[in-house]
MDAnalysis code that builds the backbone (N, CA, C; Angstrom):
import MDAnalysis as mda
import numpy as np

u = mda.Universe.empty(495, n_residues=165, atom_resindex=np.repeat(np.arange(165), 3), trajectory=True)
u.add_TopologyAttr("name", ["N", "CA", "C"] * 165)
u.add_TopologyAttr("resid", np.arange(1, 166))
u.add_TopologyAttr("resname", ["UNK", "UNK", "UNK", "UNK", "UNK", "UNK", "UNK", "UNK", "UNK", "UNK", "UNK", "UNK", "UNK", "UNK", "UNK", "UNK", "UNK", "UNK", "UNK", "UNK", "UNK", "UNK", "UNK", "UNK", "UNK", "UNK", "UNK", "UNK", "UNK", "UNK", "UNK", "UNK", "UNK", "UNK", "UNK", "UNK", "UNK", "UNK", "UNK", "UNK", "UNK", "UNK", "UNK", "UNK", "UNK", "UNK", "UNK", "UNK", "UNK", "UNK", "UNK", "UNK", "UNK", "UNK", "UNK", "UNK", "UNK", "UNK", "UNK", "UNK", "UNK", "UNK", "UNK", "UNK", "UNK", "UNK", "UNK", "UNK", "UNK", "UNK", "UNK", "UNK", "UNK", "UNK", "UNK", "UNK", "UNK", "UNK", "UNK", "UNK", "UNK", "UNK", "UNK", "UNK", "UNK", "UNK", "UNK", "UNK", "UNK", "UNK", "UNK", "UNK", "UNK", "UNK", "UNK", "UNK", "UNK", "UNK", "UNK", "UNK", "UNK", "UNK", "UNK", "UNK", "UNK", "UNK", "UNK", "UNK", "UNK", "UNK", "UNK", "UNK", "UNK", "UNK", "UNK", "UNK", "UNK", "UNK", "UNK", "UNK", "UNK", "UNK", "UNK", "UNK", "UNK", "UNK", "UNK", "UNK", "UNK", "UNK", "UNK", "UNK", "UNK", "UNK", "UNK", "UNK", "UNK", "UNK", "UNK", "UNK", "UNK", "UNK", "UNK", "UNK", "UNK", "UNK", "UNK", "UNK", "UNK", "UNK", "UNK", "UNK", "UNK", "UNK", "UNK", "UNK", "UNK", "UNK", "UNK", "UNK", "UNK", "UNK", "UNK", "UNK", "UNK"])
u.atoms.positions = np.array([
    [1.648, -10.048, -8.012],
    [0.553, -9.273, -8.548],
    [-0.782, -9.872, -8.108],
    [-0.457, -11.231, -8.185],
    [-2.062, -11.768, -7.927],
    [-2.260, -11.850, -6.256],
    [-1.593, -11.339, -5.689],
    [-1.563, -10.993, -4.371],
    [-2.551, -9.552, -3.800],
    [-2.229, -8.915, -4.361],
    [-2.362, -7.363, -4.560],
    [-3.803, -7.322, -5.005],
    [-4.047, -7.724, -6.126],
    [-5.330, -8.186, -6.698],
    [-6.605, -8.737, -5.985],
    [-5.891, -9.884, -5.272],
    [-6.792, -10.359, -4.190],
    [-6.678, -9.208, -2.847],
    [-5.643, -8.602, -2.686],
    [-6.076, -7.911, -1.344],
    [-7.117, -6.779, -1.857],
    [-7.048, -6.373, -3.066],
    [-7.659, -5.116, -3.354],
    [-8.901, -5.470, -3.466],
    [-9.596, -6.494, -4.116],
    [-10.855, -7.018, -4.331],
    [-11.106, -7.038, -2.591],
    [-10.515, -7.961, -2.118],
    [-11.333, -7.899, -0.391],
    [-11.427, -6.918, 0.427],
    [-10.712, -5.535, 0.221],
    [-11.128, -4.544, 0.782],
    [-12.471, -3.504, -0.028],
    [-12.122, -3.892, -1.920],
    [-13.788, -3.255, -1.971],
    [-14.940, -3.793, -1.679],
    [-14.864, -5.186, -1.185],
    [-16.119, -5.719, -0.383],
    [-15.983, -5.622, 0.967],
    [-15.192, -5.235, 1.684],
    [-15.194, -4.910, 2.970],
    [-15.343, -3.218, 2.762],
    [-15.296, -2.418, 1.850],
    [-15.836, -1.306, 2.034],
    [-17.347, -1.200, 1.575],
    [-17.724, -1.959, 0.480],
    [-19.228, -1.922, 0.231],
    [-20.223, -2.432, 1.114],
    [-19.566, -3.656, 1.857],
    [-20.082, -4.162, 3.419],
    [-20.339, -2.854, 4.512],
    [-19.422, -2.174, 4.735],
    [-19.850, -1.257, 5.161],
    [-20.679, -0.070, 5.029],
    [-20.755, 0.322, 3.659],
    [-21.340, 1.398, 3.300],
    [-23.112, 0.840, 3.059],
    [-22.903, -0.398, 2.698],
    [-24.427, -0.787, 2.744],
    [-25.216, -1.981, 4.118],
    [-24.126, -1.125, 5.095],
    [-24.409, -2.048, 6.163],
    [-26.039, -1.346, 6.296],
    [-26.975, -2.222, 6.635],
    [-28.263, -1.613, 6.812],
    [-28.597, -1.352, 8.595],
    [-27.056, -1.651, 9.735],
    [-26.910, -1.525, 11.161],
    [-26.013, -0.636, 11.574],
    [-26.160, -0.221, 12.140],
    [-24.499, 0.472, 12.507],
    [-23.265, -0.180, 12.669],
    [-22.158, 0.033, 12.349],
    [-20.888, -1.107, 12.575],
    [-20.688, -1.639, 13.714],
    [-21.216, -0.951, 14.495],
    [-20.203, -1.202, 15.932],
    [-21.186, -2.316, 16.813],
    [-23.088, -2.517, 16.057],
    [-23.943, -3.422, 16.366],
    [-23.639, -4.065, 16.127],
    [-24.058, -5.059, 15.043],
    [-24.391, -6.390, 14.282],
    [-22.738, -7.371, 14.766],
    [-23.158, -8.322, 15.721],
    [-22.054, -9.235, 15.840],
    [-21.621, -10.128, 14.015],
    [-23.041, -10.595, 13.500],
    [-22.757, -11.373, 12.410],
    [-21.911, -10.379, 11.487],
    [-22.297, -9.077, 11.428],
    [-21.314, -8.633, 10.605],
    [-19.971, -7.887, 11.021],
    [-19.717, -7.599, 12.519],
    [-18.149, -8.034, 12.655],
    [-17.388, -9.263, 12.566],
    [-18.229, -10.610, 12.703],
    [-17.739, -11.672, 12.585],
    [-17.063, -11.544, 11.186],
    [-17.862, -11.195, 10.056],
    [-17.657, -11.670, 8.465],
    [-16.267, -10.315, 8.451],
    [-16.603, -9.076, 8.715],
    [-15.489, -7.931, 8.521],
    [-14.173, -8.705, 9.278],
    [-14.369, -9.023, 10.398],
    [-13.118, -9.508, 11.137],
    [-12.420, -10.531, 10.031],
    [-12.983, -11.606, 9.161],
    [-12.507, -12.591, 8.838],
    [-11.981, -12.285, 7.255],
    [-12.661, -11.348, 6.649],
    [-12.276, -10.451, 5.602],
    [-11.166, -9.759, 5.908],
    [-10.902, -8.611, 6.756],
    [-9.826, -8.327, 7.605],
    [-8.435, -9.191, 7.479],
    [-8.977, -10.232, 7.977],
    [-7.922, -10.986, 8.528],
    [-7.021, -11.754, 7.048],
    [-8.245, -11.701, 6.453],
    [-7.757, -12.074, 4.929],
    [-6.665, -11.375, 4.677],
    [-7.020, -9.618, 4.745],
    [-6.287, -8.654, 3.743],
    [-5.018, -9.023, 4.248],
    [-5.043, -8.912, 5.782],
    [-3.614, -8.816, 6.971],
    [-2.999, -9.824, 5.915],
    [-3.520, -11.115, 5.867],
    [-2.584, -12.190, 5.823],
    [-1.910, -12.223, 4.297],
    [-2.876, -11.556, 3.441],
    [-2.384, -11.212, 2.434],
    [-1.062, -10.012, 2.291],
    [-1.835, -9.031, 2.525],
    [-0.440, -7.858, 3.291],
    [1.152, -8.759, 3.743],
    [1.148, -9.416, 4.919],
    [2.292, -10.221, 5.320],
    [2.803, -11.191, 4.397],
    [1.699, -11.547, 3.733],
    [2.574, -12.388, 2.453],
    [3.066, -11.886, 1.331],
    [2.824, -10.107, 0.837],
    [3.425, -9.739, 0.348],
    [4.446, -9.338, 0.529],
    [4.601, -8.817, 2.123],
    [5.945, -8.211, 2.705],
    [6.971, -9.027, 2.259],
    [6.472, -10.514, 2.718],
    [7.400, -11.585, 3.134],
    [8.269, -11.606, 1.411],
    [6.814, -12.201, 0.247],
    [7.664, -11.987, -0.962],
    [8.484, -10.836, -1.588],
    [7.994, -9.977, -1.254],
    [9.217, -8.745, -1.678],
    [10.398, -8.775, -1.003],
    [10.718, -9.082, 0.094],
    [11.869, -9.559, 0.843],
    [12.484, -10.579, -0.052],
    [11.917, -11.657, -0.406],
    [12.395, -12.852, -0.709],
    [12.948, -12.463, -2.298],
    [12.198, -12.205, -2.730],
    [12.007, -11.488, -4.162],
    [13.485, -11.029, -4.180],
    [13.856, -9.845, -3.450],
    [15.048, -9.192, -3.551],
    [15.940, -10.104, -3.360],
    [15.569, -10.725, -2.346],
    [16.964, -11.659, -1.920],
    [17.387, -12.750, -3.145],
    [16.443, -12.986, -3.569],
    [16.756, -14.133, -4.615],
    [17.595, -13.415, -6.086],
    [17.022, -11.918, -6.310],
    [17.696, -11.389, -7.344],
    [19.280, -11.161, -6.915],
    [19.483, -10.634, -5.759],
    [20.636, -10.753, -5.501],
    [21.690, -11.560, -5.255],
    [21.171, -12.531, -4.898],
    [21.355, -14.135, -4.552],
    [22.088, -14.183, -5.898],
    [21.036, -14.422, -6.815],
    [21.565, -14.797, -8.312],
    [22.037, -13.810, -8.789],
    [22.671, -12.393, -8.644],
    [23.153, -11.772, -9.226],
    [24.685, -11.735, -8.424],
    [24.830, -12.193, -7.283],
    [26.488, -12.603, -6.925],
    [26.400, -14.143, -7.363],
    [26.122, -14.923, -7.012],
    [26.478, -16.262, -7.763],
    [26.548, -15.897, -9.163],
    [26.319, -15.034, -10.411],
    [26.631, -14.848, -11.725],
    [28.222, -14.238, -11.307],
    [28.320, -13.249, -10.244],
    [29.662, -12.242, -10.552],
    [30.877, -13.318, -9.628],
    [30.008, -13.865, -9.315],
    [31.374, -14.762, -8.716],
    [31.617, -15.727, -9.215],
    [30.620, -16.762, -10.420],
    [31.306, -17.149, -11.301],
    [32.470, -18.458, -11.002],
    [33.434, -17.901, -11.493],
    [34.595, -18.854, -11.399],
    [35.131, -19.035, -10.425],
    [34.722, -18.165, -9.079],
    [35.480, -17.975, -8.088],
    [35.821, -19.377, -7.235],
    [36.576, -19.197, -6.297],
    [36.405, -20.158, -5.255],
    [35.085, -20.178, -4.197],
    [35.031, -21.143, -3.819],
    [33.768, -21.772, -3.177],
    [33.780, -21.148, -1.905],
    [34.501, -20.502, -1.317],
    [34.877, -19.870, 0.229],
    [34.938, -18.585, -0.721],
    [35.303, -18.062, -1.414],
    [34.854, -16.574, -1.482],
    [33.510, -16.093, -2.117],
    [33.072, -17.401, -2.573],
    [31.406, -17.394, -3.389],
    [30.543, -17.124, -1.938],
    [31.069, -17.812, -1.302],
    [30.347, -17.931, 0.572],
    [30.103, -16.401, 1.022],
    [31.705, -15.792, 0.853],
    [31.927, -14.858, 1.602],
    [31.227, -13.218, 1.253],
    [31.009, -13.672, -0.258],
    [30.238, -12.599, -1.126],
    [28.561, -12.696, -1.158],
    [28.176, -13.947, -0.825],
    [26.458, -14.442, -0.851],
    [26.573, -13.523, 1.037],
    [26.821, -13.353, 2.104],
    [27.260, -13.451, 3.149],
    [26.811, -12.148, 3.208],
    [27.977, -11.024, 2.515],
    [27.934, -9.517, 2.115],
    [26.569, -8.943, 1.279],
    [26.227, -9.964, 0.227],
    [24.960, -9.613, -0.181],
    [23.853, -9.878, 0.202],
    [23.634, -10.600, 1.420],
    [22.437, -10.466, 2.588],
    [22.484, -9.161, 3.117],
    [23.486, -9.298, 3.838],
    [23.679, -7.655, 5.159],
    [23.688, -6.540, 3.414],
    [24.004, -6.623, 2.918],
    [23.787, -5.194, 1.670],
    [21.983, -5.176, 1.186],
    [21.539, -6.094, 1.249],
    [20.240, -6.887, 0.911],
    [19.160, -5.795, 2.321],
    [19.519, -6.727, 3.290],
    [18.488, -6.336, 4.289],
    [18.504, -4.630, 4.444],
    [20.222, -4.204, 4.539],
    [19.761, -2.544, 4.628],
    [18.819, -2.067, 3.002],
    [19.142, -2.342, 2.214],
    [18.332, -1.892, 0.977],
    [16.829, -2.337, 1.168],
    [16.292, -3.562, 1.613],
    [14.734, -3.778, 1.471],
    [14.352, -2.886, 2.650],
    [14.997, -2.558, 3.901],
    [14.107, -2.259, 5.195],
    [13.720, -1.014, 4.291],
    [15.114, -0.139, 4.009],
    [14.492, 1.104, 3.719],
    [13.986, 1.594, 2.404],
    [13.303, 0.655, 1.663],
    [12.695, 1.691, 0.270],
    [11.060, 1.584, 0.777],
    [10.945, 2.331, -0.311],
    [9.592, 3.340, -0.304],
    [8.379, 1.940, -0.273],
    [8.674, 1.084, -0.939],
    [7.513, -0.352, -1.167],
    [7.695, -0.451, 0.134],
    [8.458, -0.485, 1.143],
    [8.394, -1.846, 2.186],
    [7.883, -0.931, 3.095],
    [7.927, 0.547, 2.973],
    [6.924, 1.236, 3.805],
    [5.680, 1.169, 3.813],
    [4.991, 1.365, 2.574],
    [4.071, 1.146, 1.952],
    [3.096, -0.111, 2.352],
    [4.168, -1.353, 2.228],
    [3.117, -2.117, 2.852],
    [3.293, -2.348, 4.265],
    [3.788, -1.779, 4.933],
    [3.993, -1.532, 6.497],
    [2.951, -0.706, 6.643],
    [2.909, 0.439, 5.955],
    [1.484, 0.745, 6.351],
    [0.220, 0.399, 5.901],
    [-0.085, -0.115, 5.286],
    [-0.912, -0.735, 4.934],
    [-1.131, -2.158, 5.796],
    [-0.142, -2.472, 6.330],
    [-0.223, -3.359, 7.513],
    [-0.919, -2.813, 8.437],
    [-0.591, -1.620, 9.036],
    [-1.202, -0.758, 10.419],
    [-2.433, -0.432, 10.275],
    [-2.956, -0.227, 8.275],
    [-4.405, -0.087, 8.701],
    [-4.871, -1.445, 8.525],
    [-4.813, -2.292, 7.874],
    [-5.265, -3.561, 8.517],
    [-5.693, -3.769, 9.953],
    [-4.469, -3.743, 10.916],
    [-4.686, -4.130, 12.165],
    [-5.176, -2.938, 12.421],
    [-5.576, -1.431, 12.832],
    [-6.290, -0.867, 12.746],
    [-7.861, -1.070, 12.364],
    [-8.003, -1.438, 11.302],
    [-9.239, -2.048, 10.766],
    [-9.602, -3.554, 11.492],
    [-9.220, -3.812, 11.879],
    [-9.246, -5.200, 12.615],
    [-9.365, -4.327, 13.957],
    [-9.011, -4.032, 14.593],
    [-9.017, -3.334, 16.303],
    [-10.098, -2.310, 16.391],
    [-9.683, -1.557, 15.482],
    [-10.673, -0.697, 16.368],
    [-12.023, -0.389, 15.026],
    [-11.882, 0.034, 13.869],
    [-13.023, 0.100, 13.434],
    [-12.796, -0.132, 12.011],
    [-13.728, -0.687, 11.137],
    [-13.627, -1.456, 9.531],
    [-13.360, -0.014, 8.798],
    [-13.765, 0.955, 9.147],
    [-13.532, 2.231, 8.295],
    [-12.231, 2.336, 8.186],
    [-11.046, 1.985, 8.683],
    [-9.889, 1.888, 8.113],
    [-9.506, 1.203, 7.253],
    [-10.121, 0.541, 6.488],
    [-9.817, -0.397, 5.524],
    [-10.376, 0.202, 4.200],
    [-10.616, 1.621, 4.321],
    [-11.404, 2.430, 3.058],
    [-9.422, 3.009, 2.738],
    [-8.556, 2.648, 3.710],
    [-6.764, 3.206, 3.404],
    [-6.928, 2.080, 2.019],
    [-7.217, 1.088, 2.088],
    [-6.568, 0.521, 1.018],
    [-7.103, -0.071, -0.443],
    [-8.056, 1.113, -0.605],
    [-8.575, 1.562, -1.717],
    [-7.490, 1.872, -2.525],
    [-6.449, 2.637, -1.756],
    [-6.160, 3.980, -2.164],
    [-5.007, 2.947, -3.335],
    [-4.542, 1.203, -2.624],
    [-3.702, 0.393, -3.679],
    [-4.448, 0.365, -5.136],
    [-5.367, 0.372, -5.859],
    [-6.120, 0.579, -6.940],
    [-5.621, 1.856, -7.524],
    [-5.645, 3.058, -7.154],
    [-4.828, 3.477, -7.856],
    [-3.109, 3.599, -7.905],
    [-2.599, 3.072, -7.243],
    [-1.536, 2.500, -7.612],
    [-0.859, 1.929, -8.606],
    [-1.950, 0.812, -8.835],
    [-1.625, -0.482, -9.814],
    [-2.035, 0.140, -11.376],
    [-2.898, 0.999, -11.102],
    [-3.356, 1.671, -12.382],
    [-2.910, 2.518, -13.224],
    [-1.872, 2.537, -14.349],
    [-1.115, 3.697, -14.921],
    [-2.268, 4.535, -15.354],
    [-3.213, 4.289, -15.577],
    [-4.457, 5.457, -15.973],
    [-4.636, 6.436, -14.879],
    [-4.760, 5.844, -13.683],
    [-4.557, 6.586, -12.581],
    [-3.825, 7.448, -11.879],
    [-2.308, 6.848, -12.081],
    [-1.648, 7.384, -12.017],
    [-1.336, 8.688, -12.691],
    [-1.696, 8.463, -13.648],
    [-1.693, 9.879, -15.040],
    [-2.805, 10.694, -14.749],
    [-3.851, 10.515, -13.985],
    [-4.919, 11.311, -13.560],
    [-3.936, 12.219, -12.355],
    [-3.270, 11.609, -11.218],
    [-3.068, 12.111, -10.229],
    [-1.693, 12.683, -10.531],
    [-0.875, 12.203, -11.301],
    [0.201, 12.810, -12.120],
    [-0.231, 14.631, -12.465],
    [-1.137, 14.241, -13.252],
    [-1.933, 15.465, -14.016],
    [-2.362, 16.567, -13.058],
    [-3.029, 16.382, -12.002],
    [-3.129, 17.225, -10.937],
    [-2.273, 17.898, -9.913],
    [-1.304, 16.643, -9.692],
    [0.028, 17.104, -8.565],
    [1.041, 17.542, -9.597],
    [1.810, 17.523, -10.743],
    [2.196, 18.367, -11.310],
    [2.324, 20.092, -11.451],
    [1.050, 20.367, -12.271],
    [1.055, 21.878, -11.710],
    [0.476, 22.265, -10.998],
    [0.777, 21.772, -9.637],
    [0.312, 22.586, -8.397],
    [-0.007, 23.271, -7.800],
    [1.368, 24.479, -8.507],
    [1.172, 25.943, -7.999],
    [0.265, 26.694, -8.750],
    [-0.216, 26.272, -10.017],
    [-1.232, 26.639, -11.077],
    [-3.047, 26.923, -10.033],
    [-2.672, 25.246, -9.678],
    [-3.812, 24.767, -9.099],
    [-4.381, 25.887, -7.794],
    [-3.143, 25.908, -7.031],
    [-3.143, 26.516, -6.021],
    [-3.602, 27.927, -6.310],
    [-3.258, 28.532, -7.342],
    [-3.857, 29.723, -6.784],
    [-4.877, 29.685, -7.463],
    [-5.264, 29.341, -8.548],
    [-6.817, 28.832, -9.450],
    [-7.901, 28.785, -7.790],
    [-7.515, 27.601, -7.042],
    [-8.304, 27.770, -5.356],
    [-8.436, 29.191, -4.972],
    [-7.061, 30.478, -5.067],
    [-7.062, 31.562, -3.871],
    [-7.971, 32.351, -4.906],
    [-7.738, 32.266, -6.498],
    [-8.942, 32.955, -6.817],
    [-10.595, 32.621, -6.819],
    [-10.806, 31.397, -7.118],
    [-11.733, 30.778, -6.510],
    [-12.267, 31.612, -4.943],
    [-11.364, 30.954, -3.877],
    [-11.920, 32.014, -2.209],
    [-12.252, 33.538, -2.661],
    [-11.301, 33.991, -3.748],
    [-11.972, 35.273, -3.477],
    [-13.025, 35.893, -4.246],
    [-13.389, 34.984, -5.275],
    [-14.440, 35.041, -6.092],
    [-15.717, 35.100, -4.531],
    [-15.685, 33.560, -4.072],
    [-16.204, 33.678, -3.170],
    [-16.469, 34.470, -1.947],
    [-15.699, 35.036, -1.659],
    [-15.763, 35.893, -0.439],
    [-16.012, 37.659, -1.005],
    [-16.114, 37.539, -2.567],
    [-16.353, 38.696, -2.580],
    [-18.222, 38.980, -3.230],
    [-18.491, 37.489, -3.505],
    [-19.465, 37.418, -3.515],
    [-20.514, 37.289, -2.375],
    [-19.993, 37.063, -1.306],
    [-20.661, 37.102, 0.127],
    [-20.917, 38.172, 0.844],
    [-20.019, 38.980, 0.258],
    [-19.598, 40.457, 0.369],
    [-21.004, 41.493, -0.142],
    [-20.535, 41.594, -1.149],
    [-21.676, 41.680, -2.314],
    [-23.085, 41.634, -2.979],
    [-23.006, 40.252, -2.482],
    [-24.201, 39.454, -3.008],
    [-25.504, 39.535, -2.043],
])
């Protein structure tokens, strides 16, 4: 958590850096120097979360066959820690977190390569972490189709007022 925390704090100062840059981004060396090294922060933060959620899993599983094996013999305790790696690695590559911060990796290095405005992607972890937030965006993507046409009457309010008016 306190990972996350710190990456999120260094990207809203690498977005307020930008928005109150008083140069254009792509001028001021002193302030790609400071964005680059902020940047480089988030990256390294990013990779150290990857790394612990990997580890994270592995260790729950770790300790959840050493509990089921128990009494076993010492060559089949082996042979089951062994099975729960290879069961381990297909389960972390593919869930939804380890995408997540894979991409959030790409805008990093993105934001690092080619321009700091990619680093306004990882705002978007704040509401994440936030169940208030979540219940805001809950609240909206829910009834959708409500929403949706609330918009087509909306356009035609509009377009018949252009009409009209």
């Amino acid at each position: 958590v306190g990972l996350r925390i710190g990456m999120n704090l260094l990207a809203v100062l690498i977005n307020i850096l930008v928005v109150f840059s008083s140069t254009s981004v792509d001028d001021d060396a002193d302030f790609d120097a400071g964005i680059w090294f902020l940047g480089s922060l988030i990256l390294l933060l990013l990779l150290l979360l990857q790394v612990s959620y990997y580890f994270k899993d592995y260790k729950i599983h770790l300790l959840a066959t050493r509990k089921r094996a128990g009494a076993r013999a010492k060559a089949d305790t082996n042979d089951n820690v062994a099975q729960t790696v290879a069961d381990l690695e297909k389960k972390s590559i593919n869930t939804v977190r380890a995408y997540y911060y894979l991409i959030h990796i790409v805008f990093a290095i993105l934001g690092l390569a080619h321009s700091p405005y990619w680093f306004s992607f990882h705002l978007v972890d704040i509401v994440a972490q936030s169940p208030i937030l979540l219940n805001v965006l809950r609240s909206v993507t829910k009834p959708r189709f409500s929403i949706l046409l609330t918009m087509a009457l909306i356009a035609l309010v509009v377009y018949y007022y252009a009409i009209f008016g």
